[in-house]
C-alpha positions in Angstrom: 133.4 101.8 95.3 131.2 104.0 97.7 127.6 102.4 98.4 124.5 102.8 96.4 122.5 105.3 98.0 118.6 106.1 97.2 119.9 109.6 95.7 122.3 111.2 93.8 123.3 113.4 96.6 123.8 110.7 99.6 123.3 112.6 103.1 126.5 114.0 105.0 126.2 111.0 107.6 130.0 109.5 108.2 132.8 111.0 109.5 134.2 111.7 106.2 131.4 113.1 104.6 132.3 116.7 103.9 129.1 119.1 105.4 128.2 122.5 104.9 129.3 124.8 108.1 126.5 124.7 110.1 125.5 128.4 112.0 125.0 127.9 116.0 121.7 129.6 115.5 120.5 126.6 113.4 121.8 123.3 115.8 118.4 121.7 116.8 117.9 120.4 120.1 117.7 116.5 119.9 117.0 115.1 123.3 116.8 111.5 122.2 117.9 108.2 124.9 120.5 106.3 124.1 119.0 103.4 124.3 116.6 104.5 121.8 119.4 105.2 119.5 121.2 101.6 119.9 118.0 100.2 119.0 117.8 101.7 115.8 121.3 101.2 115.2 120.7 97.8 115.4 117.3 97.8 113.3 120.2 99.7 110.8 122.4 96.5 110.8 120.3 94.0 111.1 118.8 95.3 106.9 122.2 96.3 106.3 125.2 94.6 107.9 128.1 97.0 106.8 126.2 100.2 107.2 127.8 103.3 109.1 127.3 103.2 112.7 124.6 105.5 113.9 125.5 107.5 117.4 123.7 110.4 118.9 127.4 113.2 117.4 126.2 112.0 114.1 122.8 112.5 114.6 123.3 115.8 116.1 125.1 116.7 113.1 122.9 115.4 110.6 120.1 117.2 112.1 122.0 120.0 112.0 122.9 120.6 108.6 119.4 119.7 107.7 118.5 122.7 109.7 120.7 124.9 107.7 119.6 123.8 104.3 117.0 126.2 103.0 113.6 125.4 103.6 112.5 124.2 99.8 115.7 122.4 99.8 115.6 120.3 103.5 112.5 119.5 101.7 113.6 118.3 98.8 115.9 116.1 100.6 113.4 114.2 102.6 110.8 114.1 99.6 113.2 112.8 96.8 114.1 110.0 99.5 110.2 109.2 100.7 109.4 108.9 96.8 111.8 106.3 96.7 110.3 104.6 99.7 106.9 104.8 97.6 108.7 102.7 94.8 109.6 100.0 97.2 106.2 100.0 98.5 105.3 99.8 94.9 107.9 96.8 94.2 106.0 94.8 97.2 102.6 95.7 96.2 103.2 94.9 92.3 101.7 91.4 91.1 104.4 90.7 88.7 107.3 91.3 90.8 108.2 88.2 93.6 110.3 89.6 95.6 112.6 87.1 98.0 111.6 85.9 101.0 114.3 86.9 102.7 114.8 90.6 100.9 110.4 90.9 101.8 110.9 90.3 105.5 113.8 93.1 105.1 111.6 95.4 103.1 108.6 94.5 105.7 110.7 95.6 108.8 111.8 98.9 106.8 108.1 99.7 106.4 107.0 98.8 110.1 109.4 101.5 111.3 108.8 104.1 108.9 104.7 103.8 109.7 105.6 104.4 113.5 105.1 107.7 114.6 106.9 107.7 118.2 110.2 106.5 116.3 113.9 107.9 117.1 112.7 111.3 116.5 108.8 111.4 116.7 107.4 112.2 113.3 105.2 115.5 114.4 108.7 117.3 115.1 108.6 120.1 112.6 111.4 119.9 110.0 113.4 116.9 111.2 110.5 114.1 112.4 110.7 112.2 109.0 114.7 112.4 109.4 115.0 109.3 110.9 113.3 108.1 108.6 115.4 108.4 105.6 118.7 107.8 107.3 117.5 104.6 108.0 116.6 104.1 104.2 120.0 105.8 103.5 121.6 103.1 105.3 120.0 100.3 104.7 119.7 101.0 100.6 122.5 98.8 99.8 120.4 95.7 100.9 117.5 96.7 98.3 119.3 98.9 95.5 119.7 96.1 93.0 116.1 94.7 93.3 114.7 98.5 93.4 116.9 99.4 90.3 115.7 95.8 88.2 112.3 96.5 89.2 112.5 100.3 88.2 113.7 99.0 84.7 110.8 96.4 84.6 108.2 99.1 84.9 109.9 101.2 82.2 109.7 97.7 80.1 106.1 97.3 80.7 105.4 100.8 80.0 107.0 100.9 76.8 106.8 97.0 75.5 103.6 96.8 76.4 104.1 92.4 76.9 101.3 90.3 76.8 100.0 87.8 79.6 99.7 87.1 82.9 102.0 89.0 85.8 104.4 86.5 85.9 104.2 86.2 81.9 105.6 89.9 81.7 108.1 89.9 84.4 109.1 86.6 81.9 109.4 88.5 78.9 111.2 91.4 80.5 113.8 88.8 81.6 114.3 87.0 78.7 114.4 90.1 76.5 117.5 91.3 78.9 119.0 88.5 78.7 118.9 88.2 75.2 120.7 91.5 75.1 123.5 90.8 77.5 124.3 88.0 75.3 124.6 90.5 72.3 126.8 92.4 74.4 128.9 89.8 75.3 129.4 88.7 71.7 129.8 92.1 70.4 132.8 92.8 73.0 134.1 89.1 72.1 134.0 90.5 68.6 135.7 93.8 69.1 138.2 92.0 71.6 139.2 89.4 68.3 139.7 92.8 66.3 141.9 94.3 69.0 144.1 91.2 69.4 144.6 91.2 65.2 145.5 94.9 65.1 142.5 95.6 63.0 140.0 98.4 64.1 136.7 96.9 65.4 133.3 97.5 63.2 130.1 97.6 65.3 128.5 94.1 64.8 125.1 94.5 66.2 123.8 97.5 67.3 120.8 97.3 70.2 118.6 100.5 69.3 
């Protein structure tokens, strides 16, 4: 299964990924160290273990497909991924989420990077100074997909439940009332598997509106 990625459409990065042509006229000059390079590769690992190793061919070639995209749509791609930075930022911030220690220490060096502004490429660099930026959210997603997707789903519970309490009393409710329907769906498959194995055609049990 590929990785979870903060987008639909994850960024040409690896060597497999299949990338537009890019025009000569549009392959920006990166003059970056390499030194400056390993350092973020290994800020990349050190969130995300199995990421894709970052090297200045890759780079080159992720900047320059960026390059070639259409101005509206080069935006687009940095923006989506920025807005879900914002949710992670909204994750930390939010009283009724308690993130782990270990997954907040993560989460803290992700934002310590993306607030610098003399990072792998320096973030006044028209078009591509926020790229580094979202590769290293690209790459590190995996590490915070599952807590940014059950927290994304608490906030749609809160806004629609509307649960009473403290904080920690919603997050609470919002867990138990998941729970409670995992365990429907567990017995209704239970259900439709004991209809299966007596050749009878399985009738919904319980239906979760």
């Amino acid at each position: 299964m590929p990785h979870p990625t903060p987008t639909a459409e994850p960024l040409p990065f690896e060597r497999d990924a299949v990338a537009p042509p890019v025009p000569p006229a549009y392959q920006p000059a990166l003059a970056i160290r390499p030194a400056a390079i390993a350092e973020f590769d290994a800020l990349v690992h050190e969130l995300q273990p199995d990421a894709a190793r970052v090297d200045a061919a890759r780079l080159q070639r992720l900047a320059g497909w960026l390059a070639a995209l259409p101005a509206s749509e080069a935006r687009r791609v940095i923006d989506d991924r920025m807005q879900r930075l914002q949710e992670l930022h909204a994750m930390v911030d939010d009283p009724a989420w308690d993130c782990d220690p270990a997954l907040r220490v993560r989460l803290d060096k992700l934002f310590a990077y993306i607030d610098r502004n003399d990072d792998l490429i320096p973030d006044p660099t028209p078009l591509l100074g926020l790229l580094d930026d979202v590769l290293l959210l690209e790459l590190a997603w995996p590490t915070f997909a599952a807590e940014a997707d059950d927290f994304r789903d608490f906030c749609a519970y809160r806004r629609l439940e509307h649960p009473h309490g403290e904080p920690a009393e919603q997050r609470a409710a919002w867990m138990r009332d998941r729970q409670a329907e995992l365990a429907l769906l567990q017995h209704n498959a239970r259900v439709n598997d004991s209809h299966y194995a007596n050749g009878r055609t399985p009738e919904p049990v319980f239906r979760i509106a």
